[in-house]
N, C-alpha and C positions, 0 to 999 in steps of 0.2 A: 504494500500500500504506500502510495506516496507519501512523504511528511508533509508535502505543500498540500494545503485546503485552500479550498476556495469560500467568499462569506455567502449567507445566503441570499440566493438572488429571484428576482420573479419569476413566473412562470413562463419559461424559455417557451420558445415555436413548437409546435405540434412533433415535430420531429429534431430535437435539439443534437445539435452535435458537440462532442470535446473533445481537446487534446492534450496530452500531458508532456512537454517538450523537455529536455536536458541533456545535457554532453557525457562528454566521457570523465574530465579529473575525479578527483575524488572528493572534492568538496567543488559543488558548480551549481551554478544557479539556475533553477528551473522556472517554469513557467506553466501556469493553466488556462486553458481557452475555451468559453463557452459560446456556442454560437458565434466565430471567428472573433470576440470582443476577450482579451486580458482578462485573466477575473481576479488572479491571485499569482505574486512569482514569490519564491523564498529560496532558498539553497535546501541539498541534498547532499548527504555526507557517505559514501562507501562507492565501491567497487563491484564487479563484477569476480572478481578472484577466486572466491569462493564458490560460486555459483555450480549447481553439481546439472551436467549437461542433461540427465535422466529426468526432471524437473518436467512435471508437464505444463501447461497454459488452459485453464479454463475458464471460457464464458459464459457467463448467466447463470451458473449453476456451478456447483461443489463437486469433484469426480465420482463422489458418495451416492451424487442423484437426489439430495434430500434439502436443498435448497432451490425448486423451480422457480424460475422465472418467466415470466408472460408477455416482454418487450419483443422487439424484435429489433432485429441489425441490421442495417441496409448497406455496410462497411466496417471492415475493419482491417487494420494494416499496423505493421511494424515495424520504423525505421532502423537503418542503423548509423542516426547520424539525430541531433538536436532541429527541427522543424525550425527555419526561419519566420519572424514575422509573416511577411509576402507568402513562403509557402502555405502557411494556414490559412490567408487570405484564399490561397486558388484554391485550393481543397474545397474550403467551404462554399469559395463563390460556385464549384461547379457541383453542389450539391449530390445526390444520392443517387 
């Protein structure tokens, strides 16, 4: 989970989108983006070093199954590089 939060905000678009942006050091500044607008940036402190490659990725749900969720995704992607400004601009401006 990221340590950057974002505060709470109105009730985004019908189909809200976000992103969570940051580099590589090991203390570097991140960023969160709701609906292509800033909402929160703070710093992020560690590494990938440890990370064990067997690690799965789950969304909307627990690998347990015992968390559903009822949303749905109309994208989802993984950089491997911190999302400039601009780039979260064309993402969002090219929509879903």
């Amino acid at each position: 989970m990221p340590a950057v939060s974002r505060p709470s905000a109105p009730t985004p678009r019908h189909c809200p989108t976000g992103w969570f942006t940051s580099s590589t050091p090991a203390t570097r500044p991140a960023a969160v983006y709701l609906d292509g607008t800033l909402t929160a940036t703070g710093t992020v402190a560690g590494d990938f070093s440890n990370w064990d490659p067997n690690y799965g990725l789950a969304l909307a749900n627990e690998f347990t199954q015992d968390r559903p969720w009822l949303g749905t995704f109309c994208l989802v992607a993984l950089y491997d590089k911190a999302l400039t400004p601009t780039e979260i601009t064309q993402n969002y401006d090219a929509g879903c």
